[in-house]
C-alpha positions as CSV (number, residue, x, y, z in Angstrom):
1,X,12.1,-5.9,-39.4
2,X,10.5,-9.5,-40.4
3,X,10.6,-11.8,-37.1
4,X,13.4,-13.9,-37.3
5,X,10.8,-17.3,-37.3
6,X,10.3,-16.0,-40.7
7,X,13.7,-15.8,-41.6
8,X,13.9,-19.6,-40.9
9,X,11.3,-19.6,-43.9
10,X,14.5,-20.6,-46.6
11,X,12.6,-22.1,-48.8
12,X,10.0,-19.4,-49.1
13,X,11.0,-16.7,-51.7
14,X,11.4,-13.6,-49.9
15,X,8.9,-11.7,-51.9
16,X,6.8,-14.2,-50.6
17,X,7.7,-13.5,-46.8
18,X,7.2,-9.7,-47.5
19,X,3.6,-9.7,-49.1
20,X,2.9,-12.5,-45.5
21,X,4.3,-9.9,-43.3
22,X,2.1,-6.8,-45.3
23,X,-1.2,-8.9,-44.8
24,X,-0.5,-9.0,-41.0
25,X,0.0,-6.0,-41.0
26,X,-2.9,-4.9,-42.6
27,X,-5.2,-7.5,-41.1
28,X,-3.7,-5.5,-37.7
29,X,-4.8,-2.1,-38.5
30,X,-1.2,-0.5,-39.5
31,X,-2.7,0.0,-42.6
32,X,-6.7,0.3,-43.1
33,X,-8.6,-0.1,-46.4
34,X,-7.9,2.7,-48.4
35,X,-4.6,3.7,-46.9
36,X,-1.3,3.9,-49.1
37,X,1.1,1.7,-47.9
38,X,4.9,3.1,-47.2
39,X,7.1,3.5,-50.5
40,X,9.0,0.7,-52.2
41,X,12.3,2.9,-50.6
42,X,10.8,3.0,-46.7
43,X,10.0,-0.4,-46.8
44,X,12.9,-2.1,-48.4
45,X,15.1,-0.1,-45.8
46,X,12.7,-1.4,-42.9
47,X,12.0,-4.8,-43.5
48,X,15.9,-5.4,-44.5
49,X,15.1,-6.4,-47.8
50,X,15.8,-5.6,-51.7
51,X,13.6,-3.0,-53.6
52,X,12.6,-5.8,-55.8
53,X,11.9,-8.2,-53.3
54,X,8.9,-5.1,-52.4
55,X,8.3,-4.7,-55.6
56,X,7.8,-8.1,-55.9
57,X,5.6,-8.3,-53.2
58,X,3.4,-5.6,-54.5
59,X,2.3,-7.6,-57.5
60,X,1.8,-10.8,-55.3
61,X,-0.6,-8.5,-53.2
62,X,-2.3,-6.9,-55.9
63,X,-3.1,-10.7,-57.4
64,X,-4.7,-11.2,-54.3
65,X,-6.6,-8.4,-54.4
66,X,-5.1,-6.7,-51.2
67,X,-4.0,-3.6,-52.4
68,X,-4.1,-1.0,-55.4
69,X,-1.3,0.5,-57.3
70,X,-2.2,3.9,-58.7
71,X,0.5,4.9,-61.2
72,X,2.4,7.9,-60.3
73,X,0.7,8.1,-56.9
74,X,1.6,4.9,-54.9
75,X,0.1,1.7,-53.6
76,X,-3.7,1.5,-51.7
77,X,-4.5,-1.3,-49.3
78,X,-8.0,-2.2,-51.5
79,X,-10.8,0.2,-49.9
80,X,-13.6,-3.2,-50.3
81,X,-11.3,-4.9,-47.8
82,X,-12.6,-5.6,-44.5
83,X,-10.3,-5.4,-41.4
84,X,-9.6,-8.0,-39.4
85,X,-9.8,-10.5,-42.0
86,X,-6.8,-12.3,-44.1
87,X,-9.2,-13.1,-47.1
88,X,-7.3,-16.4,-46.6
89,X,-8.7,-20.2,-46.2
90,X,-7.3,-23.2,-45.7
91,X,-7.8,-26.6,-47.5
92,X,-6.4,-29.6,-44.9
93,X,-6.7,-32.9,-46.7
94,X,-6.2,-35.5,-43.4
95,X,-4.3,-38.5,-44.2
96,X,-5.6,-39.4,-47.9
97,X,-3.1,-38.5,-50.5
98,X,-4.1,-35.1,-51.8
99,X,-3.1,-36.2,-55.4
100,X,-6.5,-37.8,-56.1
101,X,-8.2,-35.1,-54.8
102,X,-7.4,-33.1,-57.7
103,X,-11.3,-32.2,-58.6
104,X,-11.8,-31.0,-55.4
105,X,-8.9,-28.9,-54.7
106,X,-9.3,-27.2,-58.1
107,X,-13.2,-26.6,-57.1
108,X,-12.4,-25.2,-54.2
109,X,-9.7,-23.0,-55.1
110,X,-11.9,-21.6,-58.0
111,X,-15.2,-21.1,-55.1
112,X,-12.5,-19.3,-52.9
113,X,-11.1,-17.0,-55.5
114,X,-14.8,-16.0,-56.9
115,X,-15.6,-15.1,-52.9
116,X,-12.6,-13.1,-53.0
117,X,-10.4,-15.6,-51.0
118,X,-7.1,-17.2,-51.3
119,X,-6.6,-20.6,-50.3
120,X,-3.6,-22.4,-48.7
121,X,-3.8,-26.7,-48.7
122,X,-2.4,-28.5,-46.9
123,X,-1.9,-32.6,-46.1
124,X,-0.6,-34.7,-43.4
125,X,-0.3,-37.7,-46.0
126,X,2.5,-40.1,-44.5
127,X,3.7,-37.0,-42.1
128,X,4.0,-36.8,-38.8
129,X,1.7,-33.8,-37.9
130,X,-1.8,-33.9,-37.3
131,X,-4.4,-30.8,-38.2
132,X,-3.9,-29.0,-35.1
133,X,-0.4,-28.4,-35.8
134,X,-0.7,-26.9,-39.2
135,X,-3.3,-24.4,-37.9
136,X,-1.0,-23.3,-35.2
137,X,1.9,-22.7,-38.3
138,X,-0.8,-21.0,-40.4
139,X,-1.3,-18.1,-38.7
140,X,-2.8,-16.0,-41.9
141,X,-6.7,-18.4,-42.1
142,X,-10.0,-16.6,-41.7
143,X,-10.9,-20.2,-41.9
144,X,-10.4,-24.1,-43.0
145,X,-12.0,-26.6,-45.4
146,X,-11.4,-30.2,-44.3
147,X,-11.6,-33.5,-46.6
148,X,-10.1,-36.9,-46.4
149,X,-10.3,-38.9,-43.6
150,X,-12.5,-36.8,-41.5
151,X,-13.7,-38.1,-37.9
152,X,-14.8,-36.6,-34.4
153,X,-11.4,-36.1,-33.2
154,X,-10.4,-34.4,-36.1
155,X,-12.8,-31.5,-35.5
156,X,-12.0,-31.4,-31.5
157,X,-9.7,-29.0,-32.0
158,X,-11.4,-26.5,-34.4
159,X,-14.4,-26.8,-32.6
160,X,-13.0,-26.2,-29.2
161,X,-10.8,-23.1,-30.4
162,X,-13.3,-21.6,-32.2
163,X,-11.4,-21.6,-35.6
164,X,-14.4,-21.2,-38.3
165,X,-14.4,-24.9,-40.1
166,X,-16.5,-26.9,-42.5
167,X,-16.6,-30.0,-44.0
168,X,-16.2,-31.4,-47.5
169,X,-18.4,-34.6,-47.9
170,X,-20.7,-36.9,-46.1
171,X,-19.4,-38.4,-43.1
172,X,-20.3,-39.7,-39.6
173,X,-20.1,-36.6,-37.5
174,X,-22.8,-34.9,-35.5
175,X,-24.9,-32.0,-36.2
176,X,-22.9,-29.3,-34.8
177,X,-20.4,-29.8,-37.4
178,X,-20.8,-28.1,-40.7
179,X,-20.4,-29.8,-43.4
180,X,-21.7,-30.0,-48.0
181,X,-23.3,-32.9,-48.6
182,X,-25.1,-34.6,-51.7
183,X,-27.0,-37.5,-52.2
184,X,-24.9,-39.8,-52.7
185,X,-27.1,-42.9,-52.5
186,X,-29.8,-41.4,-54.4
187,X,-27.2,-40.5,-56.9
188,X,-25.8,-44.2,-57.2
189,X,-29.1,-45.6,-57.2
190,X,-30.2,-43.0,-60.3
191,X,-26.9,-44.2,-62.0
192,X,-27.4,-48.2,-61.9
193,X,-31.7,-48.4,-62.1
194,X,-31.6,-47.9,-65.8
195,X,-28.7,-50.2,-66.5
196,X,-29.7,-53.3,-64.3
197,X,-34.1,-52.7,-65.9
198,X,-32.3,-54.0,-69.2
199,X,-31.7,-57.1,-68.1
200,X,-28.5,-58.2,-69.3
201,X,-27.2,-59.7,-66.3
202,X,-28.8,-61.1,-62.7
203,X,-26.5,-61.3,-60.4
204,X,-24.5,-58.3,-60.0
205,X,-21.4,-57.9,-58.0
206,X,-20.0,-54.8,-56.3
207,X,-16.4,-53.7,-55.5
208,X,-16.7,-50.5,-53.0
209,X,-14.0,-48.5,-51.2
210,X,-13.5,-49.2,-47.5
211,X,-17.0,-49.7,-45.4
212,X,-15.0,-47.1,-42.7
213,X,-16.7,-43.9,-44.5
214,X,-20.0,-43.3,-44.9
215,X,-20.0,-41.8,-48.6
216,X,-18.6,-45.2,-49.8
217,X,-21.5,-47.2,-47.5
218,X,-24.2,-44.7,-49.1
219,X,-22.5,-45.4,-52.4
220,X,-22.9,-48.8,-52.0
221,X,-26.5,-48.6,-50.9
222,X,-27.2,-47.1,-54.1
223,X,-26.7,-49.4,-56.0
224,X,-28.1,-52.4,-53.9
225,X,-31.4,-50.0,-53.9
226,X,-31.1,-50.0,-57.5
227,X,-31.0,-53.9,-57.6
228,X,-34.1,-53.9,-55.4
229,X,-36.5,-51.8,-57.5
230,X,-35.3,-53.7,-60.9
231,X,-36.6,-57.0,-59.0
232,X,-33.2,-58.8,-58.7
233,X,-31.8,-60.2,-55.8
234,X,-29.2,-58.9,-53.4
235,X,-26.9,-61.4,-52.3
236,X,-25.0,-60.2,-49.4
237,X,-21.4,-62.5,-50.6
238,X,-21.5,-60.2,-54.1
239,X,-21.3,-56.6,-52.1
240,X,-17.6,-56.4,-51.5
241,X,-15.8,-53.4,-49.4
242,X,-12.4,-53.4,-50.8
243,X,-9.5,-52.4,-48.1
244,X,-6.4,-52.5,-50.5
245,X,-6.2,-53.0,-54.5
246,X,-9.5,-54.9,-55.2
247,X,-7.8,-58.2,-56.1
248,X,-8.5,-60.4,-52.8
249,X,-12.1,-59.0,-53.7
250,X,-11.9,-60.3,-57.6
251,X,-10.7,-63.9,-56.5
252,X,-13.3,-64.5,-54.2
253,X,-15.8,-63.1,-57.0
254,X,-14.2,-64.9,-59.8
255,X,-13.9,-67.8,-57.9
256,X,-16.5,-68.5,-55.6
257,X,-19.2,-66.3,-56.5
258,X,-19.3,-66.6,-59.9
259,X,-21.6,-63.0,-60.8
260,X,-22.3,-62.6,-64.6
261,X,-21.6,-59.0,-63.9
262,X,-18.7,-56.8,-61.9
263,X,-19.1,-53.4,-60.8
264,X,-15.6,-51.9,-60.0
265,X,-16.0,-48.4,-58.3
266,X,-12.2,-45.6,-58.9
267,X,-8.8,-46.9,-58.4
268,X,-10.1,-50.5,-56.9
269,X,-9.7,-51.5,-60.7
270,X,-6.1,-52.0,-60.7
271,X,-7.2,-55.1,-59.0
272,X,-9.3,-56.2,-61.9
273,X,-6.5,-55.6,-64.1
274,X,-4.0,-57.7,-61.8
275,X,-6.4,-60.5,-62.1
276,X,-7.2,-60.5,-65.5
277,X,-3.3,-60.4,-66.3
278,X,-2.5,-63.2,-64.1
279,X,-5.3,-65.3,-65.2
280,X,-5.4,-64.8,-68.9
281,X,-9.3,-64.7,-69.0
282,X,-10.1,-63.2,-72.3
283,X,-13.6,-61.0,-72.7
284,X,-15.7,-63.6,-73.6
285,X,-14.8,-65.4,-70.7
286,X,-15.4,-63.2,-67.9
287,X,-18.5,-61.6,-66.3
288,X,-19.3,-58.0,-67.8
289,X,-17.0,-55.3,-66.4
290,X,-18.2,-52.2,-65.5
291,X,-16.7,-49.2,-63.8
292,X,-17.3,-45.5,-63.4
293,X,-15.4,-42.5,-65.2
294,X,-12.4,-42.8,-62.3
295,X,-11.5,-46.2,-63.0
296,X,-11.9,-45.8,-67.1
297,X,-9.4,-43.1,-66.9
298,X,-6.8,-44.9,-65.4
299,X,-7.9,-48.9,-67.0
300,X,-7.4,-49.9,-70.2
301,X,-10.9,-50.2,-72.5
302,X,-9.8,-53.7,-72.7
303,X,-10.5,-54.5,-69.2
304,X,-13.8,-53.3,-69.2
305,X,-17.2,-53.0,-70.9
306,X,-19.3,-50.2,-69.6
307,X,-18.3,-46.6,-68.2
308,X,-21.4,-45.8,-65.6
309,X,-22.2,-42.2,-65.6
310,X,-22.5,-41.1,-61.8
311,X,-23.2,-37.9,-60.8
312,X,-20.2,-36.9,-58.3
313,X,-21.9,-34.2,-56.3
314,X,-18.6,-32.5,-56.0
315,X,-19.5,-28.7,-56.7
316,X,-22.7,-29.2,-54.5
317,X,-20.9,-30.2,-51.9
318,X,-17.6,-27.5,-51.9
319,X,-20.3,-25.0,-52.4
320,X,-22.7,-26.4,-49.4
321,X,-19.6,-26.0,-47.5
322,X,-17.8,-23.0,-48.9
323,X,-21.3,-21.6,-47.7
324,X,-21.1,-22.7,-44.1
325,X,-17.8,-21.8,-43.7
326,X,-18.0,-18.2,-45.0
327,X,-21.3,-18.1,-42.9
328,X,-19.6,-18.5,-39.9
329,X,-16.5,-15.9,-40.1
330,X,-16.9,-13.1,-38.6
């Protein structure tokens, strides 16, 4: 019979509930690659449960590659299974809203699925759990992908229970984390050298997400290494780290620093736009706007004169990590 924990499961469909309790079973040695599993009839009758919830279950396993149905002759547990292993990974997005981490999540449940893994996400985005309660409810992980806000005590737990983890970015943790990275700075800097060598503008001011993470400080460096080799100067009051919306950061620009140019970096642009809207300041009149593909997406063309092509870095980075983490399950 399913454990009655998983009964509790109401909101789960209970196909769903079946093929969870087949993969434990499999990953237990009840059934080894290559062996047929019991008939639709033996286990609708044991596990307490419609034929077509089974049946149902059958084609959510298959999906996943678990098992085999041979027409006529049954269902296989897939014989290029290993045992022991769930072919299951986690994605745990800690306390960033997993929303704009589209990109990412579709990278790396494409990366999972090509390595013959499932993945599971999950967020802790205004919740009251941290990750080291969702890996004790998800029981079925060979491993776990972490992004967001990502910090030593984050990994304690991982680390010190031996659960198989890497990291998705570039952040300040030591060596004996794993973790895909990119060059980030040498990516910004590539971006902006081009654009600044033309001229156009000397003083250029910089909007950057919070100074907290190191991929928005090595962002940021970027581009003041770009301003550096085009011979202009870096003026400390023009490189802004933006903890909300951007705005406070545009009136002290627009206002006291007076830049002939803006550089605006993702969703930090709705501050731009709340500016420009309460202060009326046509084109003509404002420094030159730019932003990178993020923040044109989600801005107006109005609001802004020049799209900056940066290389993201993103499949590197899944794949750098999707490497490690693979690498390290047994």
């Amino acid at each position: 019979m399913l454990r009655s924990k998983e009964k509790l499961y109401v909101v789960a469909p209970k196909c769903r509930i079946v093929s969870r309790h087949l993969i434990d079973e499999i990953k237990s040695g009840r059934y080894r690659p290559g062996d047929k599993l019991d008939s639709v009839i033996t286990l609708s009758k044991r596990l307490g449960v419609g034929r077509r919830v089974v049946w149902a279950a059958f084609a959510i396993l298959a999906k996943e590659n678990f098992v085999v149905t041979e027409r006529g002759s049954g269902t296989y547990v897939n014989p290029n299974l290993t045992p022991g292993k769930f072919y299951r990974l986690g994605l745990f997005v800690n306390r960033q809203n997993p929303m704009r981490m589209g990109p990412t999540i579709a990278a790396v449940y494409q990366k999972s699925y090509k390595t013959g893994y499932q993945t599971v996400l999950g967020a802790n985005f205004e919740k009251e759990f941290e990750l080291s309660d969702w890996l004790q409810n998800e029981k079925q992980l060979d491993g776990v992908l972490l992004a967001g806000i990502v910090d030593e005590q984050l990994l304690k737990y991982p680390f010190r229970n031996k659960i198989p983890y890497a990291v998705i970015g570039n952040y300040d943790i030591s060596p004996e984390h794993p973790q895909g990275t990119t060059d980030i700075r040498g990516n910004a800097r590539d971006a902006f050298l081009p654009i600044l060598k033309q001229g156009k503008y000397k003083r250029l001011a910089v909007i950057a997400n919070i100074s907290e993470l190191k991929a928005n400080r090595d962002f940021t460096q970027g581009i003041i290494d770009a301003i550096t080799e085009s011979k202009l100067t870096v003026e400390k009051d023009l490189i802004c780290y933006a903890d909300a919306d951007g705005y406070a950061e545009m009136v002290k620009l627009m206002e006291i620093q007076n830049p002939d140019a803006i550089y605006i970096h993702d969703d930090l642009v709705l501050g731009l736009k709340k500016y420009l809207d309460r202060h009326d300041i046509p084109p003509g009149q404002r420094p030159y706007i730019l932003t990178n593909s993020w923040g044109a997406d989600i801005l107006p063309p109005k609001y802004y004169d020049q799209k900056v092509n940066i290389k993201d870095g993103l499949n590197q980075r899944v794949e750098d990590a999707m490497a490690k983490l693979l690498n390290s399950i047994k």
